[in-house]
DSSP file (Angstrom, degrees, kcal/mol; ACC not computed):
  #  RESIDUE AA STRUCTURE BP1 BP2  ACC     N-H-->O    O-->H-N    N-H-->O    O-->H-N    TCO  KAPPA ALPHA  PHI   PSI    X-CA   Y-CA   Z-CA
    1    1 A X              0   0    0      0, 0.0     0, 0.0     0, 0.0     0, 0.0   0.000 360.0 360.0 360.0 129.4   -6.3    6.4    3.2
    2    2 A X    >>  -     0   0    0      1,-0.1     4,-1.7     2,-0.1     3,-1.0  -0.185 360.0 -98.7 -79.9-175.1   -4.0    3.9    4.8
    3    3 A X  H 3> S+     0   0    0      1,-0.3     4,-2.4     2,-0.2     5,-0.1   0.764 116.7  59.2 -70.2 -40.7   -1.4    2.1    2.5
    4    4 A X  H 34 S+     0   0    0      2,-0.2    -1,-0.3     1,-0.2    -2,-0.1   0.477 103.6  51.6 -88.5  11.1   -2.8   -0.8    1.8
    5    5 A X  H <> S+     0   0    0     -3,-1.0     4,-1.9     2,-0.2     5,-0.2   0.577 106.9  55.0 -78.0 -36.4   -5.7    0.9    0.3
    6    6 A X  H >X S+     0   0    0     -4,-1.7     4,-2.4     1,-0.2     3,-2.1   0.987 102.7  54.4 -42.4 -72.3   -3.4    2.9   -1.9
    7    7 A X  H 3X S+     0   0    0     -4,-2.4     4,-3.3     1,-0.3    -1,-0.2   0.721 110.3  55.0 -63.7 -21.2   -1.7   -0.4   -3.2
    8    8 A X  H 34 S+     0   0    0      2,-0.2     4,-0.3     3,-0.1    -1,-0.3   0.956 106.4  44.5 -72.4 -41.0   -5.3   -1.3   -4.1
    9    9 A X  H XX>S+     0   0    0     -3,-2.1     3,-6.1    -4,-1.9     5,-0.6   0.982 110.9  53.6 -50.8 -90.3   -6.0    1.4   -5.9
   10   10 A X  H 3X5S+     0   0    0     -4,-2.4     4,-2.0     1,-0.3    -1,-0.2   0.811 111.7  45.3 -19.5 -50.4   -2.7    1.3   -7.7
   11   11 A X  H 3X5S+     0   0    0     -4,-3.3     4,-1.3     1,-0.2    -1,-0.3   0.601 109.4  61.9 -83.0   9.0   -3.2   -2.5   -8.9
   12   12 A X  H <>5S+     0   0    0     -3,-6.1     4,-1.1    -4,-0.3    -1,-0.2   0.986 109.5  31.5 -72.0 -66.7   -6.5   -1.5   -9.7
   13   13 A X  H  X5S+     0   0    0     -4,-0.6     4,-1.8     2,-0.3    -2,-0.2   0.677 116.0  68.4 -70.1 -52.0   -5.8    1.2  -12.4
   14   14 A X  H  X<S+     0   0    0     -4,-2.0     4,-2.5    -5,-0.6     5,-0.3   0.998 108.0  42.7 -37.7 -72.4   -2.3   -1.5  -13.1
   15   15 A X  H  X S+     0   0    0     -4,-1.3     4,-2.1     1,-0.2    -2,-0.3   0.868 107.9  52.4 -55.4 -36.7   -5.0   -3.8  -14.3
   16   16 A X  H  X S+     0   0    0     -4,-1.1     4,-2.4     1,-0.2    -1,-0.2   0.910 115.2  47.2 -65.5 -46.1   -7.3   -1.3  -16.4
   17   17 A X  H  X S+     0   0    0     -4,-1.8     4,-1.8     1,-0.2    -1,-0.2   0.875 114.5  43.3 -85.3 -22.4   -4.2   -0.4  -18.3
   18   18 A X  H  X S+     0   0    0     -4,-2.5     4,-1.1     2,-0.2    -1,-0.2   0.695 116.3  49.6 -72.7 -13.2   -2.9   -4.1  -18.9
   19   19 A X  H  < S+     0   0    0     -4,-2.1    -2,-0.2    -5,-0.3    -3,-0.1   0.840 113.8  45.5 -74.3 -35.5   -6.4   -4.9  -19.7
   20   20 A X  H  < S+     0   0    0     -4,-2.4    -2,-0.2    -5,-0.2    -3,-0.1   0.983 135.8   6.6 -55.9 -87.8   -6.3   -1.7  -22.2
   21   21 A X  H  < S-     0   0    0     -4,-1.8     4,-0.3    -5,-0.2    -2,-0.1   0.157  96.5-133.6 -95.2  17.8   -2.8   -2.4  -24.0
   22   22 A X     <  -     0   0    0     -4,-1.1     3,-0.4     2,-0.1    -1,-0.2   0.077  35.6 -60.4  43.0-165.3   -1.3   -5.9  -22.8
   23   23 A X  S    S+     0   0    0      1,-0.2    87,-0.2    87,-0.1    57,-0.1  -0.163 102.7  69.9-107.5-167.7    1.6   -6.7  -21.9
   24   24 A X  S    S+     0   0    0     85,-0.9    -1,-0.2     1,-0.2    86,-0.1   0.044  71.2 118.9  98.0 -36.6    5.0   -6.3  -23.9
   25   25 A X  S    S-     0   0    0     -3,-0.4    -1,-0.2    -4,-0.3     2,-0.1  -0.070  74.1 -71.9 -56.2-176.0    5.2   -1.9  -23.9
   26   26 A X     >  -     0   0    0      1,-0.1     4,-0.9    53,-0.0     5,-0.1  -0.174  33.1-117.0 -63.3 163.1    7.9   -0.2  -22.5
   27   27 A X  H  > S+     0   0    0      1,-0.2     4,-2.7     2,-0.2    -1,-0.1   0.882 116.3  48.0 -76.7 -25.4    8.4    0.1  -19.0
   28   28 A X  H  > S+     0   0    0      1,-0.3     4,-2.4     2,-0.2     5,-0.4   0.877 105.2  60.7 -73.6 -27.4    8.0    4.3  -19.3
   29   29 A X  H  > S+     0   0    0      2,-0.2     4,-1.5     1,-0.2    -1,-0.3   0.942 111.2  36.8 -67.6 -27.9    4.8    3.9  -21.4
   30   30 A X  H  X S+     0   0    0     -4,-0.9     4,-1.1     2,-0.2     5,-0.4   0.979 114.6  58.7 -99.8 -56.7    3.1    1.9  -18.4
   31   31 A X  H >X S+     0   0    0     -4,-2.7     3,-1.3     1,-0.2     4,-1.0   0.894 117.4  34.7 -11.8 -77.3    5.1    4.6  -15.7
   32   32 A X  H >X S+     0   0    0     -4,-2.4     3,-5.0     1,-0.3     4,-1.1   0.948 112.6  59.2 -60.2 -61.0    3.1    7.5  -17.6
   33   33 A X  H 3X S+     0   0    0     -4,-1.5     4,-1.4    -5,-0.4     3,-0.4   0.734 113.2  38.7 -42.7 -53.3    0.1    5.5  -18.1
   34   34 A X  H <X S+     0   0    0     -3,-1.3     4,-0.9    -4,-1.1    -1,-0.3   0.336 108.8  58.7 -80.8 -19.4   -0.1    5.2  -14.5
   35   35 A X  H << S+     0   0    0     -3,-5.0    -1,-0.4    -4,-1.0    -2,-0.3   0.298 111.1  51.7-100.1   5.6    1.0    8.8  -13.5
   36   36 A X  H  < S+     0   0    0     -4,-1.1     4,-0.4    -3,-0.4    -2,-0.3   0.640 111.4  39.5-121.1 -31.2   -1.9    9.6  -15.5
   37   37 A X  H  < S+     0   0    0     -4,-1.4     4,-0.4    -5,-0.5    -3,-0.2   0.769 104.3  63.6 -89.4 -12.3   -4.5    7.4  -14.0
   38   38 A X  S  <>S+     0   0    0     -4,-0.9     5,-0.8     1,-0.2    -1,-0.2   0.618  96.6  53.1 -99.0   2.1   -3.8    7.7  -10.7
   39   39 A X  T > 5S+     0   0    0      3,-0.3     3,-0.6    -3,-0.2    -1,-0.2   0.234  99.4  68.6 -27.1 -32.6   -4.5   11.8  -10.2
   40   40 A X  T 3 5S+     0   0    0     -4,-0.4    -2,-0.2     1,-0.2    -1,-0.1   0.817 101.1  45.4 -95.1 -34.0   -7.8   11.0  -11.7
   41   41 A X  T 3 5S-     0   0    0     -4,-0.4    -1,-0.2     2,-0.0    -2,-0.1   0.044 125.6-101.3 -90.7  15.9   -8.6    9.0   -8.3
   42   42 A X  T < 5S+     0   0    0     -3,-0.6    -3,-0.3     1,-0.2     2,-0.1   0.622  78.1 136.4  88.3  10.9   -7.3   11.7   -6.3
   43   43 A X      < -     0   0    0     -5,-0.8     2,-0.4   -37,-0.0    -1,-0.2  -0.506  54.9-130.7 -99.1 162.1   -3.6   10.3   -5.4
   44   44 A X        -     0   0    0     -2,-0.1    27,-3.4    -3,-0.1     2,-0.3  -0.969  32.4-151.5-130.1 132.1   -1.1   12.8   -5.8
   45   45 A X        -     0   0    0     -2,-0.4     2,-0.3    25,-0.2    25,-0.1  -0.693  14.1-164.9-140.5 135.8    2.1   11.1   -8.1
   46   46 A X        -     0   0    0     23,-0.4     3,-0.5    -2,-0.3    23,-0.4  -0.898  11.8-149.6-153.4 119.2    5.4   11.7   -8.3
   47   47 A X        -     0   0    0     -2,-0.3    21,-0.3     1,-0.3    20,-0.1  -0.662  67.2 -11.7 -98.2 153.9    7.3   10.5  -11.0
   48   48 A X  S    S-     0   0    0     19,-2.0     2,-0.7    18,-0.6    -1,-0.3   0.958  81.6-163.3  66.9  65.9   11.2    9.3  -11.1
   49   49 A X  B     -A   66   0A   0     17,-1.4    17,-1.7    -3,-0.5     2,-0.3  -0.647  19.6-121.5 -93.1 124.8   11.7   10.8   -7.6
   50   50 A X        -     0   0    0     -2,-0.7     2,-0.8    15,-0.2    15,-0.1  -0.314  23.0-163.2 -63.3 113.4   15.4   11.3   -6.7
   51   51 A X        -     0   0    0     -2,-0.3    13,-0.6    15,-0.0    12,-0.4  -0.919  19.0-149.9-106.5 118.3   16.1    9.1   -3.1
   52   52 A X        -     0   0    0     -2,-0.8     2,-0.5     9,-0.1     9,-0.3  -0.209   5.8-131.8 -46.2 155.9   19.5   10.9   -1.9
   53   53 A X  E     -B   60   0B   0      7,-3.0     7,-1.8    -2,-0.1     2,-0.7  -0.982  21.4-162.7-110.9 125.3   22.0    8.5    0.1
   54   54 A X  E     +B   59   0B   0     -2,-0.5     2,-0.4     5,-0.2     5,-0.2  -0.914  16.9 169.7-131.8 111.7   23.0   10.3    2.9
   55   55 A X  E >  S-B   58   0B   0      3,-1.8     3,-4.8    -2,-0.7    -2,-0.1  -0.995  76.0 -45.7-120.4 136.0   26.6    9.0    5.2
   56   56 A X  T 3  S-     0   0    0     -2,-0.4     0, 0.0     1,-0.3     0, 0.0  -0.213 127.0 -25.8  46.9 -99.5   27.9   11.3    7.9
   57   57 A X  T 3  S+     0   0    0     -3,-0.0     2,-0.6     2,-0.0    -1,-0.3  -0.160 113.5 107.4-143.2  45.5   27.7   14.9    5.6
   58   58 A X  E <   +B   55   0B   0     -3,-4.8    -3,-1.8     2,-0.0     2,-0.4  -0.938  44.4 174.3 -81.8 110.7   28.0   13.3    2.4
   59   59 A X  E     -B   54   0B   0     -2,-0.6     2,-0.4    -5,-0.2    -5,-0.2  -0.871   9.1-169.3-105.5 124.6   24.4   13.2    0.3
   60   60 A X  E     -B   53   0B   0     -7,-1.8    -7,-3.0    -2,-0.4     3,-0.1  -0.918   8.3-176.1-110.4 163.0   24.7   11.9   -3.1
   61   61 A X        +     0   0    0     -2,-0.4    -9,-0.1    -9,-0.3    -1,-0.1  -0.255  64.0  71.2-148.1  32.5   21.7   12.6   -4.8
   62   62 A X  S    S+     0   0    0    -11,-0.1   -10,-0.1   -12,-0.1     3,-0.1  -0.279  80.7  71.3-160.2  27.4   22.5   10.7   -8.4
   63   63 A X  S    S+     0   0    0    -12,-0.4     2,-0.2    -3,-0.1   -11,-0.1   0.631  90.3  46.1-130.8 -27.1   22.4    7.1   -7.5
   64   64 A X        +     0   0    0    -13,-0.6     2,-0.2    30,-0.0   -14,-0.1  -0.492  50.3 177.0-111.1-171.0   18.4    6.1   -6.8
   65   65 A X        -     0   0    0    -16,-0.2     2,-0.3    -2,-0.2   -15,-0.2  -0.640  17.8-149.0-157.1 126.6   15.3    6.9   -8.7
   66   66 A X  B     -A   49   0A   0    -17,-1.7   -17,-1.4     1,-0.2   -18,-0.6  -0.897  11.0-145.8 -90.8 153.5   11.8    5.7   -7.9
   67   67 A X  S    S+     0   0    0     -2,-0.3   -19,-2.0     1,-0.3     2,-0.3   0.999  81.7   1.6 -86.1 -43.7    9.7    5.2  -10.9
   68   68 A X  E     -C   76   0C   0      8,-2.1     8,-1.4   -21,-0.3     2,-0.4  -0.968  53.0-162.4 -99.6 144.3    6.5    6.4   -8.6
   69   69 A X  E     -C   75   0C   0    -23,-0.4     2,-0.5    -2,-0.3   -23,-0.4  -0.991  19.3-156.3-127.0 105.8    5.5    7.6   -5.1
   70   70 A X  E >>  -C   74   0C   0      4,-1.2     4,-1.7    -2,-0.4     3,-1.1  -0.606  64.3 -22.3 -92.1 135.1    2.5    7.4   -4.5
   71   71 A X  T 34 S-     0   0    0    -27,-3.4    -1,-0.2    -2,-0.5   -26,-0.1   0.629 112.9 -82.4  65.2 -17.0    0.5    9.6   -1.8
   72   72 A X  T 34 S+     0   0    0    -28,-0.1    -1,-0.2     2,-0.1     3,-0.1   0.920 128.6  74.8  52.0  75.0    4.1    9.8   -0.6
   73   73 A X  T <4 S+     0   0    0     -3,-1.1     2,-0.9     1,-0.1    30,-0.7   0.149  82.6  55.9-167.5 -41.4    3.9    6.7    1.1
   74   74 A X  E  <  -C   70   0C   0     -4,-1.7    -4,-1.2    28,-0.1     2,-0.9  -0.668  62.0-146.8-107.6 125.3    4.0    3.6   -1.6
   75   75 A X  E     -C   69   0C   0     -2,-0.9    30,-1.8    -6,-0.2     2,-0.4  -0.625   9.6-169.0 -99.3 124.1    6.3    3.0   -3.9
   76   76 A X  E     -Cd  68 105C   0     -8,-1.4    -8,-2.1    -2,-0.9     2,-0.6  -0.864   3.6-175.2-123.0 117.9    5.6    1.5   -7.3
   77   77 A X  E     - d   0 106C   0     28,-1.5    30,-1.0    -2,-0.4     2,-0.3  -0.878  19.7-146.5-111.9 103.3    8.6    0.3   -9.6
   78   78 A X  E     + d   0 107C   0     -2,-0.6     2,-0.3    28,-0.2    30,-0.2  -0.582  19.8 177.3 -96.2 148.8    7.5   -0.9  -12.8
   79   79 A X  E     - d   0 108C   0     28,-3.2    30,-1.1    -2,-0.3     2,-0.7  -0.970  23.8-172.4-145.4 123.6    8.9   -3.7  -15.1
   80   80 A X        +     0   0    0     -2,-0.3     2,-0.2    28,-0.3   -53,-0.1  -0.711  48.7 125.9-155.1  69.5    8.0   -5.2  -18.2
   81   81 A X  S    S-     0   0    0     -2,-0.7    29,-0.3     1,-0.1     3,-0.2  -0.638  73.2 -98.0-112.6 166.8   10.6   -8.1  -18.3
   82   82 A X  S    S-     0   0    0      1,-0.3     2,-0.3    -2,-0.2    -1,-0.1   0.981 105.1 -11.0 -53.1 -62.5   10.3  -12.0  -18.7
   83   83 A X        -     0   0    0     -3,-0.0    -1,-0.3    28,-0.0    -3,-0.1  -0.968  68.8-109.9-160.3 146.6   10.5  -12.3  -15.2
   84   84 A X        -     0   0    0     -2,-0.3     2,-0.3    -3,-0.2    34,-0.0  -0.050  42.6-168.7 -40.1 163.2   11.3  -10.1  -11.4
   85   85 A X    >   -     0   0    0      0, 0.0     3,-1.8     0, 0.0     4,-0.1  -0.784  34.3 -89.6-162.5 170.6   14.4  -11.7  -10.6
   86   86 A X  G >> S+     0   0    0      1,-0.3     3,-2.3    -2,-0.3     4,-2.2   0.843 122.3  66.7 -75.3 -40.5   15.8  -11.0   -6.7
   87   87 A X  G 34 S+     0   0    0      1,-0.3    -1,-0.3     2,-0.2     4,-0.3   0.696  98.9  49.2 -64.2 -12.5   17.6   -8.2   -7.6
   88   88 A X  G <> S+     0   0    0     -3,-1.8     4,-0.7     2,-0.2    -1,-0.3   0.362 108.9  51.5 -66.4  -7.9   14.4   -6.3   -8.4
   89   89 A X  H <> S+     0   0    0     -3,-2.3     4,-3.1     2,-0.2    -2,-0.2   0.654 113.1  47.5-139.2 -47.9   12.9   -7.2   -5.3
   90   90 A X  H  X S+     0   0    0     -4,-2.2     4,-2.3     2,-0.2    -2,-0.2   0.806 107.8  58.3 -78.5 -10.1   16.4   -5.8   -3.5
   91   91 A X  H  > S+     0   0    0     -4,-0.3     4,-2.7    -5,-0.2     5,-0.2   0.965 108.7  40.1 -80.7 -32.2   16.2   -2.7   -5.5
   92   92 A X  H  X S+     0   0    0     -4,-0.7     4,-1.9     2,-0.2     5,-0.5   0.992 113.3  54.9 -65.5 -45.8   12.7   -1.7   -4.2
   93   93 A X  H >X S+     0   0    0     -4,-3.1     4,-4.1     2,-0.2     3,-0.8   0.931 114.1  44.5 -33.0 -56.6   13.8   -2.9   -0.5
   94   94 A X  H 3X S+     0   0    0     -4,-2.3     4,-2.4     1,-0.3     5,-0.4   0.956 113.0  51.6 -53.1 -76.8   16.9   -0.3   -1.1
   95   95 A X  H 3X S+     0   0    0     -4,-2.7     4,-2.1     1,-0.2    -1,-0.3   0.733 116.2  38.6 -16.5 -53.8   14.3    2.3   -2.5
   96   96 A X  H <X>S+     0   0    0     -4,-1.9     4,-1.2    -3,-0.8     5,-0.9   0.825 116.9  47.2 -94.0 -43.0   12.0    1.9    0.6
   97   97 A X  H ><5S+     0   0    0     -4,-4.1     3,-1.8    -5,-0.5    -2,-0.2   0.979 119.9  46.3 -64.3 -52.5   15.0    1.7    3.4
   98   98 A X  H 3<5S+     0   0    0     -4,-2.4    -2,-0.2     1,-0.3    -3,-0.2   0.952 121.1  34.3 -34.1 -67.6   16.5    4.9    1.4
   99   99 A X  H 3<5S-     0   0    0     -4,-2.1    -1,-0.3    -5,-0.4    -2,-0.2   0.497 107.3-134.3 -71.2  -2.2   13.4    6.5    1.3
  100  100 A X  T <<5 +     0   0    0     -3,-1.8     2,-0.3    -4,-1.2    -3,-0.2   0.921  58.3 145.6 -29.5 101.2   12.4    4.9    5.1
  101  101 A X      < -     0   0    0     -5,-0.9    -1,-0.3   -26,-0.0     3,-0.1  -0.728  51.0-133.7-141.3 157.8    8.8    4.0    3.4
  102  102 A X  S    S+     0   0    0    -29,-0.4    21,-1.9    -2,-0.3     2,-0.3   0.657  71.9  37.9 -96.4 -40.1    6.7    0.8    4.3
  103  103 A X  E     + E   0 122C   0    -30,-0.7    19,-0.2    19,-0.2     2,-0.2  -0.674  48.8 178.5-176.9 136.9    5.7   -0.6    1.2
  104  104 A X  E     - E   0 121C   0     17,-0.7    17,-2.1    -2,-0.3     2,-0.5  -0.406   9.8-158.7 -89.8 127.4    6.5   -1.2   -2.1
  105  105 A X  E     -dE  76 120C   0    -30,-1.8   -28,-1.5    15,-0.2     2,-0.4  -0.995   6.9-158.7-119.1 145.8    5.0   -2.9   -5.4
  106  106 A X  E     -d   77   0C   0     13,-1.5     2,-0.4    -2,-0.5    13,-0.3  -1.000  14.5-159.7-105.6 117.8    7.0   -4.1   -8.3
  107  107 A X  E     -d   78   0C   0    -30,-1.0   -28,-3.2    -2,-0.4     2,-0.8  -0.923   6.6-167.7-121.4 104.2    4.6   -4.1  -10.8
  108  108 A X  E     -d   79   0C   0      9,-2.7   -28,-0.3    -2,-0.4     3,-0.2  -0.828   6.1-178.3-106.7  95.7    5.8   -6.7  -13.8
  109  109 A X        +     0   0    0    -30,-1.1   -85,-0.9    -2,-0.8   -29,-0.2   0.197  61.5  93.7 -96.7  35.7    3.5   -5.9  -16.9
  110  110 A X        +     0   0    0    -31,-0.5     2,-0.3   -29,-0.3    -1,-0.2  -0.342  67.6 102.5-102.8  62.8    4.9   -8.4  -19.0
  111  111 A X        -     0   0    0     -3,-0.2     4,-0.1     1,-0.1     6,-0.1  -0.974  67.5-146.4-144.4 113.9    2.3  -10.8  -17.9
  112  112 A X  S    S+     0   0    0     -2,-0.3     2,-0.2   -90,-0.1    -1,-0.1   0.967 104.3  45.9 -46.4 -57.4   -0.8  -12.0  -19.6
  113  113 A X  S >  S-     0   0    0      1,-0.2     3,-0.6    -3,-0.1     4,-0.3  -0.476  78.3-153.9 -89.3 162.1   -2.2  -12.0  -16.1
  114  114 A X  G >  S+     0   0    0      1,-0.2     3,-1.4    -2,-0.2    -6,-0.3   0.860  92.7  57.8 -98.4 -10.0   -1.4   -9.0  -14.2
  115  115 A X  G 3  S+     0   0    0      1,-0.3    -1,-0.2     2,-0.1     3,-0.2   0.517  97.0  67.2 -89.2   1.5   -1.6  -10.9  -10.5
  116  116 A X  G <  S+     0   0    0     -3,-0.6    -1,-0.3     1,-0.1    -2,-0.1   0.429 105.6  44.7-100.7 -14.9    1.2  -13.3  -11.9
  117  117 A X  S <  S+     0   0    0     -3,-1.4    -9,-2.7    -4,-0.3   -38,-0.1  -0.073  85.3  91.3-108.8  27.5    3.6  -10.1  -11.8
  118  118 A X        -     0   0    0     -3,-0.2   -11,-0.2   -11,-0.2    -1,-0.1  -0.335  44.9-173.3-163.1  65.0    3.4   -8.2   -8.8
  119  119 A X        -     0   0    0    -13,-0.3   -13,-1.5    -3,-0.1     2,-1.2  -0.230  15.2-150.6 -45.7 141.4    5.5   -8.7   -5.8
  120  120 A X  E     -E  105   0C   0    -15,-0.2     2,-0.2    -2,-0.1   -15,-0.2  -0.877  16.5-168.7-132.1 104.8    4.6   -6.8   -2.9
  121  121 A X  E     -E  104   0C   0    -17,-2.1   -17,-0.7    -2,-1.2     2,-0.5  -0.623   6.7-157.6-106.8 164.4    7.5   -5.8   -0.4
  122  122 A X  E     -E  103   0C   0     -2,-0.2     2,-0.5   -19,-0.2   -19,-0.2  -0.964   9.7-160.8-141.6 144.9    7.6   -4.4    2.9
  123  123 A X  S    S-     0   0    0    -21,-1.9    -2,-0.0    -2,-0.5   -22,-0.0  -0.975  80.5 -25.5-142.8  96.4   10.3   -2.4    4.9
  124  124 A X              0   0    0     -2,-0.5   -22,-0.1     1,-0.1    -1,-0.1   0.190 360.0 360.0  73.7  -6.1    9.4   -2.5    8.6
  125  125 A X              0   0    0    -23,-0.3    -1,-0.1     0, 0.0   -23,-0.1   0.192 360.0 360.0 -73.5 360.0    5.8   -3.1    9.0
């Protein structure tokens, strides 16, 4: 399954679960919510995944988190703010050059609508 099938999937299962509890939880309740539904479609999840920084033969390993990796290829950062602001949008860029991954959703489920919330970034594609 290519990538952009993935991200379909993902906002698929995104939607079921805003549609399920609205908007307004915490950002970990929709994280888990989401590690839990997307195993049920066969995707393999990984949650709060450690991205090392690596310069010359330093690695710090204490600096990134993703909140999901999906398939090991998309990475889905969830948020359940008033609104993305740019520095959300550079932390998934950071996230995806770190990790050298293609593409990214930031997934805002503090949205009545979910399609009003859900930048989609892309790192070299």
């Amino acid at each position: 399954m290519n990538e952009n099938e993935v991200t379909k999937i993902i906002l698929d299962m995104a939607f079921k679960i805003l549609t399920k509890f609205g908007p307004h939880l915490f950002e970990s309740v929709y994280e888990k919510l989401l590690a839990y539904e997307l195993p049920k479609k066969g995707f393999q999840v990984e949650r709060q995944k450690i991205l090392p920084l690596l310069y010359e033969n330093l690695k710090i390993e204490s600096g990134f988190r993703t909140d999901l990796l999906v398939d090991d290829a998309v990475i889905a950062e969830i948020k359940s703010i008033e609104s993305v602001l740019p520095v959300h949008k550079k932390q998934l860029l950071t996230y995806l050059r770190l990790s050298e991954r293609h593409l990214g959703l930031l997934i805002n489920f503090n949205k009545t609508h979910l399609k009003d919330g859900i930048p989609r970034l892309v790192n070299n594609l």
